[in-house]
C-alpha positions in Angstrom: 0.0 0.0 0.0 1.6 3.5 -0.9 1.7 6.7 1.3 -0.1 9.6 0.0 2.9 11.8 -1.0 1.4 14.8 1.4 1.4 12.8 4.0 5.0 11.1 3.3 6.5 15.0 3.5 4.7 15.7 6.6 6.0 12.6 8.5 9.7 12.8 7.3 9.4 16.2 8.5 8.1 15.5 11.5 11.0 12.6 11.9 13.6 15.3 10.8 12.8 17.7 13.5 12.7 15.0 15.8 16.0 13.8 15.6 17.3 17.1 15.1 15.6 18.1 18.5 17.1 15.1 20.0 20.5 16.5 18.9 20.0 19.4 19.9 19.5 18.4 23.6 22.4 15.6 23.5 24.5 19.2 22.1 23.4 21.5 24.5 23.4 19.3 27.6 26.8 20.5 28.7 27.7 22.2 31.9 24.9 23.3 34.7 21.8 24.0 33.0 19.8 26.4 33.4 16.5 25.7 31.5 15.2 22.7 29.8 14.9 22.7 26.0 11.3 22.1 27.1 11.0 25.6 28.4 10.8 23.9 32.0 13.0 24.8 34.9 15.8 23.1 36.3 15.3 21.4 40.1 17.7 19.4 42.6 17.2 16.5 42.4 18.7 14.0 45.5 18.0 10.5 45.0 18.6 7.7 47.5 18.5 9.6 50.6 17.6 6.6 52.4 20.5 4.4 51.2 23.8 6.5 53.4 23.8 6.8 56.5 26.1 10.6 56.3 25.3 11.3 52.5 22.6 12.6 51.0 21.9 10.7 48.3 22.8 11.3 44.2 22.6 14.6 43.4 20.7 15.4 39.6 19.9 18.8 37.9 16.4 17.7 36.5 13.9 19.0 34.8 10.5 20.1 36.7 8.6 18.4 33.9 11.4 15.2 33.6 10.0 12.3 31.1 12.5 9.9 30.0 12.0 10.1 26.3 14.8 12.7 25.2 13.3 15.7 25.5 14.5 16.7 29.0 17.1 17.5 31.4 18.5 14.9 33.8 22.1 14.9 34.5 24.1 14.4 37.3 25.2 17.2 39.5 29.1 16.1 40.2 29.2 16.2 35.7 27.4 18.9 35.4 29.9 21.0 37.7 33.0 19.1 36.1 31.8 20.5 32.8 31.0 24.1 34.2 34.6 24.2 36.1 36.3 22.9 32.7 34.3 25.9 30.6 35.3 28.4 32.8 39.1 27.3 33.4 39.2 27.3 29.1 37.1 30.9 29.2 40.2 32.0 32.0 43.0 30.6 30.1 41.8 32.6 27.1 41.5 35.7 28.8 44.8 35.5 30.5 46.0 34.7 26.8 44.7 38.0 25.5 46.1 39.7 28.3 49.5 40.9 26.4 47.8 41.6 23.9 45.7 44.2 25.6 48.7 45.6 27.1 50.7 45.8 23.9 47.6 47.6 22.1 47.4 50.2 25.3 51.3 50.9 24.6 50.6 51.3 21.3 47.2 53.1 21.6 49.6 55.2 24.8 52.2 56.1 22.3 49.9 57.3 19.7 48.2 59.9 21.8 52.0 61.3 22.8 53.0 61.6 19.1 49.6 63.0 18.6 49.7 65.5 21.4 53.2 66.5 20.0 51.2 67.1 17.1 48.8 69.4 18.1 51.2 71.1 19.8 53.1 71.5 17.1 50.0 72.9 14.8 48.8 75.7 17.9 52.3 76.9 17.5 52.1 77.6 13.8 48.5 78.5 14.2 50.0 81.5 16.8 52.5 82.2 14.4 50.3 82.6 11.4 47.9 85.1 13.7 51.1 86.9 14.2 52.0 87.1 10.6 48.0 88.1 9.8 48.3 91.2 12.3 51.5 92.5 11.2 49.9 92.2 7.6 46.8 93.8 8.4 48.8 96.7 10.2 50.6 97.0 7.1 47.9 97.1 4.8 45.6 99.5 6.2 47.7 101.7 8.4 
């Protein structure tokens, strides 16, 4: 039996964006989250607080409205703060990278305004000079 051809677009489609929302999640579940793909919020979760007699159990960030079909956050604290501690050592590293090069465009930026302020220097002096000139001309012209 064949598949009306409408109806063959619509569920590859629907297919498509299902896989590519699953991917999406998989992608994006990377550090502490914040929200849920679902739009839900994140809780914290423990699990197992009966099981230790000093710990409190597993720890989970989890989404409010957790399903386990794909769609939602569940991930265990102790990754989720590996991950966060490894992005922010990689965002530090980078910014003390670009450091020097801050400081070497400052010099440079540092230097410019000297050479520049030489400059106008320079130009108010031959802009005084010039008035001078103009005055003794206009004395000679119409005295």
């Amino acid at each position: 039996m064949q598949m009306d051809p409408a109806t063959e677009i619509r569920d590859s489609k629907r297919t498509k964006e299902y896989i590519n929302m699953l991917s999406s999640v998989a992608d994006s579940e990377y550090g502490i989250p914040t929200r849920c793909p679902c739009g839900g919020s994140i809780i914290h979760e423990v699990r197992g607080k009966d099981d230790y007699d000093t710990l409190s159990g597993k720890r989970f960030f989890t989404c409010k409205n957790y399903e386990a079909d794909g769609f939602h956050y569940r991930q265990p604290w102790v990754i989720g703060v590996e991950e966060q501690i490894e992005r922010l050592t990689k965002r530090l590293e980078e910014v003390i990278n670009w450091v020097p090069e801050v400081n070497n465009h400052i010099q440079r930026l540092e230097a410019e305004v000297k050479d520049l302020t030489r400059e106008v220097d320079n130009l108010t002096g031959q802009v005084y000079n010039l008035s001078v000139q103009v005055e003794v001309l206009e004395k000679l012209c119409f005295d």
